[in-house]
C-alpha positions in Angstrom: -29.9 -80.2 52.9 -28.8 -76.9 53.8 -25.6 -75.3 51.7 -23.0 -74.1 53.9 -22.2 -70.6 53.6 -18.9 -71.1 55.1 -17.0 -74.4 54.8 -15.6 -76.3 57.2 -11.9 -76.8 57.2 -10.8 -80.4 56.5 -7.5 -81.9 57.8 -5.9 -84.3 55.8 -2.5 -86.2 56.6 -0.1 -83.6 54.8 -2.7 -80.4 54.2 -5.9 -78.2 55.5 -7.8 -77.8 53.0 -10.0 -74.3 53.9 -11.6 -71.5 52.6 -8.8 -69.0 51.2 -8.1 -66.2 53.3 -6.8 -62.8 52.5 -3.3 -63.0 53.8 -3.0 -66.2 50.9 -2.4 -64.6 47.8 1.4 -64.7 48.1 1.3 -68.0 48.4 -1.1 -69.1 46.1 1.1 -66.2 43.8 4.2 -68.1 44.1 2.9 -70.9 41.9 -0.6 -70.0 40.3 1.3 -67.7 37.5 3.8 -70.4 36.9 3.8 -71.5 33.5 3.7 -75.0 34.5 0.9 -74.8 36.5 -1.0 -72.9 34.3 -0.6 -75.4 30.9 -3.3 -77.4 32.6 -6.1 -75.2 33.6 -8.4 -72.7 32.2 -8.6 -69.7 34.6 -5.2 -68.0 34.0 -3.9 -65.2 36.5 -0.9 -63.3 35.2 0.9 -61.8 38.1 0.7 -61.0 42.0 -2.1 -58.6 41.0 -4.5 -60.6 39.1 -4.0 -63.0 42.4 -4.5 -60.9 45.0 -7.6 -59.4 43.2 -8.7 -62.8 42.7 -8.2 -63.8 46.4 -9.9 -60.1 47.6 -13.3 -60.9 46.0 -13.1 -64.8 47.0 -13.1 -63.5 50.3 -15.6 -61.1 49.7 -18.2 -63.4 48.9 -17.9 -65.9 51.7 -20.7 -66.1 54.2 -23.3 -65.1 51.4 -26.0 -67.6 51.2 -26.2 -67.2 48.0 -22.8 -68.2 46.6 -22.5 -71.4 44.4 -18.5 -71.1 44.3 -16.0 -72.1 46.7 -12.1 -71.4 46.3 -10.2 -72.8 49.0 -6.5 -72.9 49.9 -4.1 -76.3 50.4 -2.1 -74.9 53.9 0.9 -77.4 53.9 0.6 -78.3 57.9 4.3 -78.3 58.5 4.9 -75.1 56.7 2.1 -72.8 57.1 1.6 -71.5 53.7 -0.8 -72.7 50.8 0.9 -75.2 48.6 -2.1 -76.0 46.3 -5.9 -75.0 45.6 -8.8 -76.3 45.1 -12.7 -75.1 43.9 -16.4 -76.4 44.3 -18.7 -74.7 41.7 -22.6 -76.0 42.6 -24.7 -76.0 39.9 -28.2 -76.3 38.8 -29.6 -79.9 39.9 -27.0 -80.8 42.7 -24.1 -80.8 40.6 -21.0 -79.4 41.4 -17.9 -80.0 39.5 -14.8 -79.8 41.3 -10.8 -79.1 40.2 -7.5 -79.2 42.0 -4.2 -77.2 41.7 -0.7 -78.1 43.3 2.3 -76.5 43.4 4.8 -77.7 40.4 7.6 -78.0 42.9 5.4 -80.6 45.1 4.0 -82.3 42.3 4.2 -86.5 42.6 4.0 -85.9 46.9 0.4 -87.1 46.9 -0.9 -83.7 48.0 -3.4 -83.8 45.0 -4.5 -86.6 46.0 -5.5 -85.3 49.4 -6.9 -82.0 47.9 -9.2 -84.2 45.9 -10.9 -86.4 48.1 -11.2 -83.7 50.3 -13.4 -81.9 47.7 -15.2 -84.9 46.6 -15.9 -85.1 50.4 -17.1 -81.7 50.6 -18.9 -81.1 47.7 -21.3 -83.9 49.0 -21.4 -83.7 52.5 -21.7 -79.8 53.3 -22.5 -78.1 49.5 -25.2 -80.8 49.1 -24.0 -82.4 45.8 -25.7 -84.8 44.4 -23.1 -85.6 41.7 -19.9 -84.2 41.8 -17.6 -84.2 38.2 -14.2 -82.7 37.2 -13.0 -82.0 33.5 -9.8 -82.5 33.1 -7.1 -81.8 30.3 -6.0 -85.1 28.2 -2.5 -83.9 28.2 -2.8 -83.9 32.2 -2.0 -87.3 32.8 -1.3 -86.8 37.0 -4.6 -85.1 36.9 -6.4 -88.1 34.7 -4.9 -90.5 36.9 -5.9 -88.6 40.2 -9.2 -88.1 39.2 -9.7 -91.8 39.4 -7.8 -92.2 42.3 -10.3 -90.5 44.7 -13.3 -92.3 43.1 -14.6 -90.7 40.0 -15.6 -92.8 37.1 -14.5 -91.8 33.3 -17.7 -90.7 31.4 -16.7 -89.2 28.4 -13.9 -87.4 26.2 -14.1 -84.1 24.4 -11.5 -83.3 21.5 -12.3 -79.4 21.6 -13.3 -78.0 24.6 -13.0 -74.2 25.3 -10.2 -74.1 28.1 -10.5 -70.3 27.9 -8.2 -67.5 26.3 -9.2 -68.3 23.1 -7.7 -72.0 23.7 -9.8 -75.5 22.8 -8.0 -78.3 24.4 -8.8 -82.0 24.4 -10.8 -83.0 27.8 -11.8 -86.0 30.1 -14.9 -85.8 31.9 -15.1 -88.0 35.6 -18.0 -88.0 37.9 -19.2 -89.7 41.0 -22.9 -89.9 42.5 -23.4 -89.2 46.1 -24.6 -92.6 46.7 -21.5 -93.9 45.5 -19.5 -91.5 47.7 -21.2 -93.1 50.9 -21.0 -96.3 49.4 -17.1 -96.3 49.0 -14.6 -97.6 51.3 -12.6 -95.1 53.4 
């Protein structure tokens, strides 16, 4: 299978999920250096700046054959702006692991819900993923419970993982297999 060098945009009932676009990084600003959203993830942007850079070399990479990560933007439909993220990282033997972000404010609205299958979708249909995973933090319990919500399968727990800045935080492991992607109901 061919990797996509751009992704498709994917409509869900609340959200387009799509590759981020320059003009996001206000959005994605708005809630990405909240505290709240950033107790749960690894990757940690301080301020508009460490976003917009962020969002400037996402964009510059897109359309490069060779890229094995893809950042997209949650667009809320009914509002225009990004409410949440998502990323696919494709690694060595058609694994890509996948993570989700959503807006404090809109958490419990089901939008990481949508993010996520869309991803899972993704990750195996146009990145060519053979196996598609997501680490999440124990302390996460939306996230834990989200993860199998769109399909994945608990494999295994680490006490003290590296979650970056110096930080080790207890973590979940999920994963799905392609074949059980196209084998599940839709």
């Amino acid at each position: 299978m061919t990797i996509a060098t751009i992704l498709p945009a994917v409509d869900t009932r609340s959200l387009v999920l799509r590759e981020i676009e320059a003009g996001d990084w206000k959005a994605l600003a708005h809630f990405m250096t909240q505290s709240a959203y950033q107790r749960h993830i690894a990757m940690r942007l301080r301020n508009e700046d460490d976003v917009k850079n962020f969002v400037t070399r996402q964009v510059a990479r897109q359309g490069d054959e060779r890229r094995h990560v893809f950042h997209l933007a949650a667009e809320d439909k009914s509002r225009g702006l990004a409410v949440g993220d998502g990323f696919i990282i494709l690694g060595r033997g058609g694994l890509a692991e996948i993570g989700w972000g959503v807006a404090p404010a809109l958490w419990g609205k089901g939008y990481g819900t949508e993010i996520g299958r869309a991803l899972v979708g993704l990750a195996v249909e146009r990145v060519g993923a053979a196996r598609v995973w997501a680490k999440v933090m124990a302390s996460n319990t939306a996230s834990l419970k989200l993860a199998r919500r769109i399909g994945l399968k608990h494999e295994r727990s680490h006490p003290d993982y590296p979650a970056g800045h110096g930080r080790f935080e207890a973590v979940e492991f999920f994963a799905m297999a392609a074949e059980d992607y196209f084998d599940a109901a839709y």
